[in-house]
C-alpha positions as CSV (number, residue, x, y, z in Angstrom):
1,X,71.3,114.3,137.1
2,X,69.1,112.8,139.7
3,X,69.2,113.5,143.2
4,X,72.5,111.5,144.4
5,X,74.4,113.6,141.4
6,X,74.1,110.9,139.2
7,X,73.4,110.6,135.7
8,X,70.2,109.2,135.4
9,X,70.9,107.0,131.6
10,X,71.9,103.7,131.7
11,X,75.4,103.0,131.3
12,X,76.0,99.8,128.8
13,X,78.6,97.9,130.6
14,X,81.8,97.5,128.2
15,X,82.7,94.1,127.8
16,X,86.3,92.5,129.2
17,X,86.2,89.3,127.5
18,X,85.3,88.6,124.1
19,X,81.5,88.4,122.9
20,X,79.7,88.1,119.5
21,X,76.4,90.1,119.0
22,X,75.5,93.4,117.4
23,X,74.8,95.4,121.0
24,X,77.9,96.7,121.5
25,X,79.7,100.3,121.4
26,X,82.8,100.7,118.7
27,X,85.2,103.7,118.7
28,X,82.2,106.0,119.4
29,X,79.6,106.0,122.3
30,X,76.1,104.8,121.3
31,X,77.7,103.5,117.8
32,X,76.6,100.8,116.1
33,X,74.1,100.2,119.7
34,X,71.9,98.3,119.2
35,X,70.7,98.2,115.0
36,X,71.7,95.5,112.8
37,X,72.5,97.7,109.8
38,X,74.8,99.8,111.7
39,X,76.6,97.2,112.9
40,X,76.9,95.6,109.7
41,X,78.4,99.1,108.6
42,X,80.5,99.0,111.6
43,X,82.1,95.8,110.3
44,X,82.4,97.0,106.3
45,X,84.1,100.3,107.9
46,X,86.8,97.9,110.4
47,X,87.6,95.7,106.8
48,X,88.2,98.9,104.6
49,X,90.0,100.3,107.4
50,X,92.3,97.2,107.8
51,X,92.4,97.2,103.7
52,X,93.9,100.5,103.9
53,X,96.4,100.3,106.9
54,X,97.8,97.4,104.3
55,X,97.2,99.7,101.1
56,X,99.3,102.5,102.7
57,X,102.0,100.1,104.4
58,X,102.8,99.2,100.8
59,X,103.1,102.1,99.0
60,X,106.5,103.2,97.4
61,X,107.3,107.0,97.2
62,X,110.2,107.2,95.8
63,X,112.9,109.9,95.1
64,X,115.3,111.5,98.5
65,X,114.0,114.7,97.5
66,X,112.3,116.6,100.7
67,X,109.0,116.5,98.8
68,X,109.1,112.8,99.0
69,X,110.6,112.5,102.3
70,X,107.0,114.8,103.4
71,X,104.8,112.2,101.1
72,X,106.3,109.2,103.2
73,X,106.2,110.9,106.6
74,X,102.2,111.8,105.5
75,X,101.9,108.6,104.2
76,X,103.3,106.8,107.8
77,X,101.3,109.1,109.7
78,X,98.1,108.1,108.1
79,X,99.1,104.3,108.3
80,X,100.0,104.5,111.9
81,X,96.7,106.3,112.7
82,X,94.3,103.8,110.7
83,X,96.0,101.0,112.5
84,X,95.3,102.4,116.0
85,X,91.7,102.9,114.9
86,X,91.4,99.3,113.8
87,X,93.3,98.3,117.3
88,X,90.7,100.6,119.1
89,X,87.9,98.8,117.4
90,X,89.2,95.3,118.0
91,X,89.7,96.4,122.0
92,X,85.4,96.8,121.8
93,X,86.1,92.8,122.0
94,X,83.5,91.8,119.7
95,X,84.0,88.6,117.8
96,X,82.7,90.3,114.5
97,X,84.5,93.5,114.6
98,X,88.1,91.1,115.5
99,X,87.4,89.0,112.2
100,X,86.5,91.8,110.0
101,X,89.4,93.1,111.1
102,X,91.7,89.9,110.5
103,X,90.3,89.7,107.7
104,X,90.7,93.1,106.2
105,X,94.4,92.6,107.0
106,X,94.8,89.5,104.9
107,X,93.0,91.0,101.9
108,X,95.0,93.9,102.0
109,X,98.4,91.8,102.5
110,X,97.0,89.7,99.5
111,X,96.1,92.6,97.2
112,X,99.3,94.8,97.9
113,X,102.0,92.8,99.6
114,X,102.3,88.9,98.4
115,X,102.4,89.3,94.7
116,X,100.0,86.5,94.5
117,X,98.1,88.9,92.4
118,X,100.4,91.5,91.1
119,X,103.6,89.0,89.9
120,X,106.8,89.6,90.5
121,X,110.1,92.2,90.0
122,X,112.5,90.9,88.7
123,X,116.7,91.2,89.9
124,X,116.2,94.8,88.0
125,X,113.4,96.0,90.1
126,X,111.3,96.2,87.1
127,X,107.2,94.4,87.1
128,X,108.0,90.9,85.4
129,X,104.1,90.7,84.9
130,X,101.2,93.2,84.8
131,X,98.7,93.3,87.7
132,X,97.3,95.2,90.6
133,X,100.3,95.1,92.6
């Protein structure tokens, strides 16, 4: 502290409208600051984040047993959870950290949710063609 009672580090002003660059603080003080690689990690971490909020959101536990019931609730909690992360990050208002996140989402969505790559049930509920999803 210096003599007024004030801490004498800089403070990095947070940004209220939305920027691109690398300088930048996300979810944790001082992290990615200012180095190109973390950012760049910062942004792969925001996608697989995003990935898995849509991984989770489309998983089926089934049964009506109370151990299943417990595997969804788990399940919702983590989902919830990732997604405020990914919200948190996006609030940094960086232009890279928002499309990272966008597109994480869409991947995820693409991968797990459309059946664009997975196929299709059919009026039984049973997979009409082999795939991911």
């Amino acid at each position: 502290m210096d003599m007024d009672g004030h801490d004498a580090k800089p403070k990095m002003m947070m940004h209220m409208t939305f920027f691109w660059g690398k300088d930048g603080y996300i979810l944790f003080d001082g992290w990615p600051g200012e180095r190109i690689g973390m950012y760049a990690l910062a942004l792969v971490a925001v996608f697989v984040a995003s990935v898995a909020v849509e991984w989770l959101g489309s998983a089926r536990i089934g049964s009506d047993r109370a151990g299943a019931r417990i595997a969804r609730t788990v399940v919702h909690a983590g989902r919830v959870g990732l997604a405020y992360l990914v919200m948190l990050a996006v609030m940094s208002f960086n232009v890279g950290v928002f499309v990272a996140a966008l597109a994480g989402h869409a991947f995820g969505f693409l991968v797990f949710s459309s059946r664009v790559i997975g196929g299709f049930e059919n009026e039984n509920g049973l997979k009409a063609n082999g795939g991911l999803g």
